[in-house]
C-alpha positions in Angstrom: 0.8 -25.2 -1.8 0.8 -22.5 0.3 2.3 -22.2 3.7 0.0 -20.3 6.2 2.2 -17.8 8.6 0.3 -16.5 11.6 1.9 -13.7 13.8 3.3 -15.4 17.1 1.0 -12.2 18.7 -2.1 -13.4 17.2 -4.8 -13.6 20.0 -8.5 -13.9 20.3 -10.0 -12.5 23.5 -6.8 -12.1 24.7 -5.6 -15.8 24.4 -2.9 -16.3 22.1 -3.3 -19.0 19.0 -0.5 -20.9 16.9 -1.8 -22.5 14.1 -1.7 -25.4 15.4 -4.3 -24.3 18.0 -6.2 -22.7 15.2 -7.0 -26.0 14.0 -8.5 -27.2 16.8 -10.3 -23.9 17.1 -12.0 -23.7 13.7 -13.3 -27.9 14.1 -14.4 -26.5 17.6 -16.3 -23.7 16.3 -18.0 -25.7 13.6 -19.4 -27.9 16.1 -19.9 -26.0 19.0 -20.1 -22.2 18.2 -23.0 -20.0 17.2 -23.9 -19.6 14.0 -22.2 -16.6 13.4 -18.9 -18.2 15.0 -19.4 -21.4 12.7 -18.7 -19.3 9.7 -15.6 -18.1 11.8 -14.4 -21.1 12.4 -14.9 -22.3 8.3 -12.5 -19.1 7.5 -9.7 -20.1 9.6 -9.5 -23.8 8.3 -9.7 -22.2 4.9 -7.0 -19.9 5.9 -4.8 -22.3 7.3 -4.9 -24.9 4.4 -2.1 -25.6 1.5 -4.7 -24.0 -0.9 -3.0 -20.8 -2.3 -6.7 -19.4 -2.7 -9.4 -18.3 -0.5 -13.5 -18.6 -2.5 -15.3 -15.5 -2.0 -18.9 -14.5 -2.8 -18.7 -10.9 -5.1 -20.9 -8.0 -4.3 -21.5 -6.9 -7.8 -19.2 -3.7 -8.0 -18.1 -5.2 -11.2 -20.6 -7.0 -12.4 -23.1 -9.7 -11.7 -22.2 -11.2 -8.3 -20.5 -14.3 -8.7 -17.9 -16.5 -6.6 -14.4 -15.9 -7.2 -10.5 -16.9 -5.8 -8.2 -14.7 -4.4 -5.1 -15.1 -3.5 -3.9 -15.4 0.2 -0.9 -13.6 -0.9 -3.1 -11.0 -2.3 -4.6 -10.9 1.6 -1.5 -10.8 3.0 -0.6 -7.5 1.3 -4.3 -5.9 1.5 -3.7 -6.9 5.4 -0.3 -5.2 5.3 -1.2 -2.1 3.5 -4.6 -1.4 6.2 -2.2 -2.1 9.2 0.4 0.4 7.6 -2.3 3.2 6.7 -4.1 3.0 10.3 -1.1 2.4 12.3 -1.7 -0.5 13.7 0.9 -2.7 15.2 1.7 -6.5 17.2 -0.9 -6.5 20.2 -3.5 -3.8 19.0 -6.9 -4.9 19.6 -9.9 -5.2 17.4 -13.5 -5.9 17.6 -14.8 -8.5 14.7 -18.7 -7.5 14.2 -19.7 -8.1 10.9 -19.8 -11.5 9.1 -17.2 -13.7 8.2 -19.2 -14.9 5.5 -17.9 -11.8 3.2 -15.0 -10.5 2.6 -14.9 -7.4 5.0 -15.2 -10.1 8.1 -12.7 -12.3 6.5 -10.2 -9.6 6.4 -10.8 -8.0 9.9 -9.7 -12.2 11.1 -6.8 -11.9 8.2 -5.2 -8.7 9.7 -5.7 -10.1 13.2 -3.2 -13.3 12.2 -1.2 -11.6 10.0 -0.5 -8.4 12.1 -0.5 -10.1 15.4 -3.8 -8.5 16.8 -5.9 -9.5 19.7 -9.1 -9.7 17.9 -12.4 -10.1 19.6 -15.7 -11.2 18.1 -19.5 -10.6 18.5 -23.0 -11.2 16.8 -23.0 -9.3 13.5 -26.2 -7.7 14.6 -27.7 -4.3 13.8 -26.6 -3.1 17.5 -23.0 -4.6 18.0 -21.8 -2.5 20.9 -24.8 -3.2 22.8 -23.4 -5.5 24.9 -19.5 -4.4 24.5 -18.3 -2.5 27.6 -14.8 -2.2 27.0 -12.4 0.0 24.1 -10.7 -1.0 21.1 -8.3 0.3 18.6 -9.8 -1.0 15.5 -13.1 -1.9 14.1 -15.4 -2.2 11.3 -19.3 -1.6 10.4 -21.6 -1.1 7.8 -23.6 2.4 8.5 -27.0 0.7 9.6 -24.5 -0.5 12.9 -22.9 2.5 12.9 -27.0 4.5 13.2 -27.8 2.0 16.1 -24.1 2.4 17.7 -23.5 6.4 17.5 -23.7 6.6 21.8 -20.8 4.0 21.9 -18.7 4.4 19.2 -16.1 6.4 20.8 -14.9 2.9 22.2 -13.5 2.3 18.6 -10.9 4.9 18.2 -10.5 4.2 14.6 -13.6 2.8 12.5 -13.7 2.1 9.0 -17.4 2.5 8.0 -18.6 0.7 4.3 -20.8 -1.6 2.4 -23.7 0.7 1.3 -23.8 4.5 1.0 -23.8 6.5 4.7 -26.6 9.1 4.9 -26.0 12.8 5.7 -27.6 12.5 9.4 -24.9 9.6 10.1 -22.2 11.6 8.5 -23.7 14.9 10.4 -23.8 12.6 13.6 -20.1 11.3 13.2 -18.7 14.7 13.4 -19.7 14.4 17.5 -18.2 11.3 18.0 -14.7 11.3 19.7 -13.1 8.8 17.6 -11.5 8.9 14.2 -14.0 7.2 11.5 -13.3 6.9 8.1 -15.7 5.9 4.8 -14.2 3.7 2.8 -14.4 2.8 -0.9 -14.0 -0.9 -1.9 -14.7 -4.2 -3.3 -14.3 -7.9 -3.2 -12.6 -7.9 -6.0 -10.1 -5.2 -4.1 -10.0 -7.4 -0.8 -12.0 -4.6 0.8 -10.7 -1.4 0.7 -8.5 0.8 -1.4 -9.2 4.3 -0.7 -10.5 5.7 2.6 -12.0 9.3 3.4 -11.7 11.2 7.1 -15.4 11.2 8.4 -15.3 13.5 11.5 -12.7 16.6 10.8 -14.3 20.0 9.8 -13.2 19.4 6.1 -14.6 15.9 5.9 -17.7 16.9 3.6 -15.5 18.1 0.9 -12.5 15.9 1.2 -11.9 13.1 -1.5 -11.0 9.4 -1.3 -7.7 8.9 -0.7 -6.7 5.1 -2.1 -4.0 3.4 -0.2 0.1 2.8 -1.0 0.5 0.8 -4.3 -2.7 1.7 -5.5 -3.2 3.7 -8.5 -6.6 4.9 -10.1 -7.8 6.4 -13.8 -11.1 6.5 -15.8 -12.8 4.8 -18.6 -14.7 5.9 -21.6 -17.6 5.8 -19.2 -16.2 8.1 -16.4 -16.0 5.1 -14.4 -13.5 4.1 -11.8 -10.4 1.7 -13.1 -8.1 0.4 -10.2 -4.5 -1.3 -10.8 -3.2 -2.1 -7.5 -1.0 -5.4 -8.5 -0.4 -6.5 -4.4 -3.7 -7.4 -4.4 -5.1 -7.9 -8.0 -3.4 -9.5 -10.8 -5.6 -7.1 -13.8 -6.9 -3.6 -13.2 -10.1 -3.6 -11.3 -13.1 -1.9 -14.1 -16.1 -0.6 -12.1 -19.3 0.6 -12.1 -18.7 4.0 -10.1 -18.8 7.0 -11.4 -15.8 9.2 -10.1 -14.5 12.6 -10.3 -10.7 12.0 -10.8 -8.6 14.3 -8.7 -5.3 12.7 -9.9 -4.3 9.1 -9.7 -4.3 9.1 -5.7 -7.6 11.0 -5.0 -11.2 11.0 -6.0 -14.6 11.8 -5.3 -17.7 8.9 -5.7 -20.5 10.2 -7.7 -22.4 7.4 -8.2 -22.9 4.2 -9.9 -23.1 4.2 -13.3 -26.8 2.9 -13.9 -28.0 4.9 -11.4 -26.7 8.4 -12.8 -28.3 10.8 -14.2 -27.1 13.5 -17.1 -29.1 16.1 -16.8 -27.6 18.1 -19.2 -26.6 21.1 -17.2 
């Protein structure tokens, strides 16, 4: 049994939601909303439920993608550890543009409950800001949004970027952009991110990953990444990336492990 506790700040478009109301919400969303707000509405009467678990789709970090549970405890405390790291506090707002159907969407709508966050949502399309006007504190995006969005991204003023590899041009493009964006490295398996890496300051080419409080990282035989990070993950995490180990706090991605190539000096 678990007992669901959202922030008495929570809001969506600016409207503040009990849980209670969140009920209501989610059923109202399943029937009426797009599609994209359907899945929205599924998440939140999963979240709010006695089940201790939430069932999430894997992206094959570790493995062969497969569905597993995680722990809304575990949430909680991937929720608190991202609020703590980007300063973000009771009434911040946040713009929801990628799906709730994976695990980065679900945990932009976890932060927003358990943080107390106004959160605001739009179509998870390959051009989110198109039709957003006004400025926001927090955001999300996979680096395809982020190419199609670089004229309008200063109305996030901090964005997490992750979900496939970001070119050089974007990374070369960010460095304009008058907000503070940030790769991250990360997993379902993780609850999203661990480590994050400063996109658009002078040094950000060379800088490493930098993994979150409570997390700490090593190697395997392979050269591969190992995560133990017990808020958020009952057994160390055992990758497929290929790091360079700085120490147990900082690293730099090489690659994945199938997909490198020894060339033998």
């Amino acid at each position: 049994m678990y007992n669901t506790r959202i922030h008495p700040y929570f809001s969506i478009h600016g409207r503040l939601y009990s849980k209670d109301d969140l009920l209501e919400l989610g059923y109202s969303l399943i029937k009426e909303g797009e599609e994209f707000e359907m899945h929205i509405g599924g998440f939140i009467l999963d979240w709010i439920d006695s089940s201790p678990t939430i069932l999430v789709k894997t992206s094959g970090s570790t493995g062969t993608p497969k569905d597993i549970a995680l722990k809304k405890e575990q949430m909680v405390n991937s929720a608190l550890a991202t609020g703590n790291y980007f300063n973000l506090t009771s009434k911040s707002s946040v713009l929801l543009c990628l799906p709730a159907t994976y695990i980065a969407g679900k945990m932009m709508l976890v932060r927003a409950m358990v943080l107390g966050l106004d959160i605001h949502f739009v179509s998870p399309t390959s051009s989110p800001l198109k039709f957003v006007e006004r400025s926001f504190d927090f955001g999300a995006m996979v680096p395809m949004q982020v190419a199609n969005s670089l004229s309008k991204l200063n109305l996030i003023k901090k964005l997490i970027i992750g979900g496939a590899p970001i070119s050089n041009s974007i990374r070369e493009e960010l460095k304009g952009v008058d907000n503070s964006s940030y790769e991250t490295y990360g997993m379902t398996e993780t609850i999203t991110h661990i480590a994050v890496k400063p996109l658009n300051n002078k040094m950000a080419k060379n800088t490493p990953f930098t993994v979150l409080p409570n997390v700490e990282i090593s190697t395997d035989a392979r050269g591969c990444l190992v995560i133990n990070a017990p808020n958020i993950s009952d057994e160390p995490v055992i990758t497929n990336d290929v790091v360079d180990l700085i120490s147990t706090k900082e690293f730099y991605w090489l690659g994945r492990f199938d997909n490198v190539i020894n060339s033998g000096g």
